[in-house]
C-alpha positions in Angstrom: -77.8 -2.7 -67.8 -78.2 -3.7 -71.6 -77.4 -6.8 -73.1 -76.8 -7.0 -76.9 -80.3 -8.8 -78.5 -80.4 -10.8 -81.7 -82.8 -9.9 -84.3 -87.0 -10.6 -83.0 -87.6 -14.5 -83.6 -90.0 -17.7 -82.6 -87.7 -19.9 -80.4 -88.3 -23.5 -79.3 -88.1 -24.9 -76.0 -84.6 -26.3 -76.9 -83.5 -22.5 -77.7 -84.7 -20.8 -74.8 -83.5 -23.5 -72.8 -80.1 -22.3 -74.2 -80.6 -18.9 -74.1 -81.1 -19.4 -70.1 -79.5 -22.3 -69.5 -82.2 -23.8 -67.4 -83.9 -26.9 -68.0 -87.3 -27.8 -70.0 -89.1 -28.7 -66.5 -88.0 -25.2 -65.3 -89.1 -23.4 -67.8 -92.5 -24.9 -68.0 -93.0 -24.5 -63.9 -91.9 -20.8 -64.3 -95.0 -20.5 -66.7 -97.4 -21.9 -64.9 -96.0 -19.9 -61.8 -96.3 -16.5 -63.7 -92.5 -15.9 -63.6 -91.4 -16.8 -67.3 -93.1 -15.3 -70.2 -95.2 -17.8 -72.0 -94.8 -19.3 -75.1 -97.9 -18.8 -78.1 -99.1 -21.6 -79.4 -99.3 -21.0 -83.5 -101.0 -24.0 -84.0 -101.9 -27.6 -82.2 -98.6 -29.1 -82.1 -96.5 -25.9 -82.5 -95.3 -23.8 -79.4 -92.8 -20.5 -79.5 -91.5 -18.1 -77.2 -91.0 -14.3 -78.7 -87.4 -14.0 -78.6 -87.8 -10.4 -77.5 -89.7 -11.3 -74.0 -86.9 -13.8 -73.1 -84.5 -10.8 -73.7 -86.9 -8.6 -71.5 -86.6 -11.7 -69.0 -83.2 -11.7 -68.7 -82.6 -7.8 -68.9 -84.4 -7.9 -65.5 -82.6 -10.9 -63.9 -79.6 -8.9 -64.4 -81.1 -5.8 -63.3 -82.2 -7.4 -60.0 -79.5 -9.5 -59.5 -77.3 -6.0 -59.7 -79.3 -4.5 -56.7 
């Protein structure tokens, strides 16, 4: 399957939250689980996600979910 992706970019918790629509608490559990890509830290106060590895995250979510 292959989803349309927008153009590489830092996202904030708010904007993967909507990207995935699941929560803040879920996405920070998935982390520390191993199952959700984790964010880099650019500086002491300022965390992003690469845009690209959500997509990659939910490329396979639809892949599986297709099985």
């Amino acid at each position: 399957m292959h989803t349309q992706h927008q153009a590489r970019s830092l996202l904030k918790i708010e904007q993967v939250s909507e990207r995935i629509q699941l929560g803040r608490s879920w996405i920070w559990g998935a982390v520390k689980r191993g199952i959700f890509p984790a964010p880099q830290r650019l500086s002491n106060r300022c965390t992003r996600w690469d845009s690209h590895a959500i997509d990659q995250w939910i490329d396979r979510r639809l892949t599986e979910g297709s099985k």
